[in-house]
C-alpha positions, 0 to 999 in steps of 0.5 A: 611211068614208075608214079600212079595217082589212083583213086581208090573209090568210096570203100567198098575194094570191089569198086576200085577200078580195074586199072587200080586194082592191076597198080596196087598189084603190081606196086613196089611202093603204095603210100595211101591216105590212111584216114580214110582208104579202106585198108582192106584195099591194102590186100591187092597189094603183092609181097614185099611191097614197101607201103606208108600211111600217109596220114601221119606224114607232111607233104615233103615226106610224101614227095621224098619217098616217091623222089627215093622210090623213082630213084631206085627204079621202083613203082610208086602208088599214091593211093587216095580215097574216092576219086583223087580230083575231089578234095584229094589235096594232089595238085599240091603233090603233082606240082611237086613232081613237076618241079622235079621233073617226076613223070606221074599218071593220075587214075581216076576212081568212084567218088563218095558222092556217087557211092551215096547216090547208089546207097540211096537208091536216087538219081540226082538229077530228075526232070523237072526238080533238078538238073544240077549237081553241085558238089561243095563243102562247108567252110572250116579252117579251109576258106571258102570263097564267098561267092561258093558259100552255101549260103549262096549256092543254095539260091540256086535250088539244085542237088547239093552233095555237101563233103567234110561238113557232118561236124558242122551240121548245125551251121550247114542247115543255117546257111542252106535255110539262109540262103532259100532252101525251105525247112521241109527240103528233102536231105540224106546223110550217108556215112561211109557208103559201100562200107560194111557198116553204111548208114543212112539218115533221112529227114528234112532240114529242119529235123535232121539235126535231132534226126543224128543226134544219137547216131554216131555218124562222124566225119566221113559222112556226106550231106545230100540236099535235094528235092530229088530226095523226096518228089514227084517228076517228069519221065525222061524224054529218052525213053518216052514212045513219042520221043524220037532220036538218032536211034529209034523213031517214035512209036505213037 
């Protein structure tokens, strides 16, 4: 196996993994989404090591320099921020590699999503608010079906972790408001969480707007809207005395 997708996890180097961190070691070839990846990540990186930021090159580029790399018997990284399923635009480049006949391992990492859950301190799926996640993003000059549209999803009332949308947050608290979140829901921004320079933002749908304005929270924020934010909830049967399970018998 000489090609490795690897998720590169939410910034923070230390919340690679452990197999990511062992691949960038030992790569002769590491081309990372330089938009976002913390290049600090780049230190892993032993001497020598051939590396491109992906962030100025075209998907052919990308696929020729792993098609030149496996050619000349070297290990290729492709390293991508968080975890490389979530908005990471790989299927394109596995399909790519499958075409010809390039062998790959994809390397899964923590995602931004999760990173904000632990900068906010908050579990996101609390009994009795809500035991669903959904993971979306608003729809810009990449098309959203009509039917994952927030506007739509927000009937359901779950936890939603809204990616790639801070620059339309406007337009974001419209749609949740549409479409039944009401105005005093709970809601979170977090920019760059694990980095050094985090922030975190809380409010409700309908102050968040001015909440930012003075800020500077950019694109690489995520939107968290949830009554989980802010709520009274039921304790986890898990742990409750009287609840028994496979592992312990209740005690009252």
């Amino acid at each position: 196996m000489k090609v490795f997708i690897v998720g590169a996890g939410p910034g923070d180097p230390e919340l690679i993994t452990v197999k990511g961190q062992k691949l960038l070691s030992e790569a002769d070839i590491i081309i990372y989404a330089g938009s976002l990846v913390n290049p600090v990540l780049l230190d892993y990186a032993k001497a020598g090591c051939e590396i491109h930021n992906s962030a100025s090159m075209t998907l052919p580029q990308v696929i020729e320099v792993i098609k030149d790399g496996v050619a000349r018997d070297r290990m290729v990284v492709r390293l991508h921020t968080g975890d490389p399923s979530i908005y990471g635009a790989i299927q394109e480049q596995m399909d790519e590699l499958d075409k010809l006949g390039i062998e790959y391992q994809v390397v899964p990492g923590v995602s931004s999503f999760l990173a904000t859950a632990a900068a906010l301190k908050q579990e996101y799926t609390l009994p009795g608010i809500s035991q669903t996640v959904i993971i979306t993003r608003n729809e810009g000059r990449t098309p959203v079906p009509d039917r994952e549209k927030l506007r739509s999803l927000a009937e359901h009332q779950a936890t939603m972790c809204i990616f790639l949308s801070i620059a339309m947050l406007d337009e974001v608290v419209e749609e949740l408001i549409a479409g039944g979140y009401s105005p005093d829901t709970p809601i979170a921004i977090v920019q760059r969480a694990s980095w050094p320079e985090e922030k975190i933002v809380r409010a409700t749908l309908a102050t968040i707007c001015g909440e930012i304005a003075d800020k500077g929270i950019d694109r690489t924020a995520m939107i968290v809207v949830s009554r989980c934010l802010a709520a009274d909830y039921e304790l986890s049967r898990l742990y409750a005395p009287e609840f028994s399970h496979m592992f312990r018998t209740a005690s009252e």
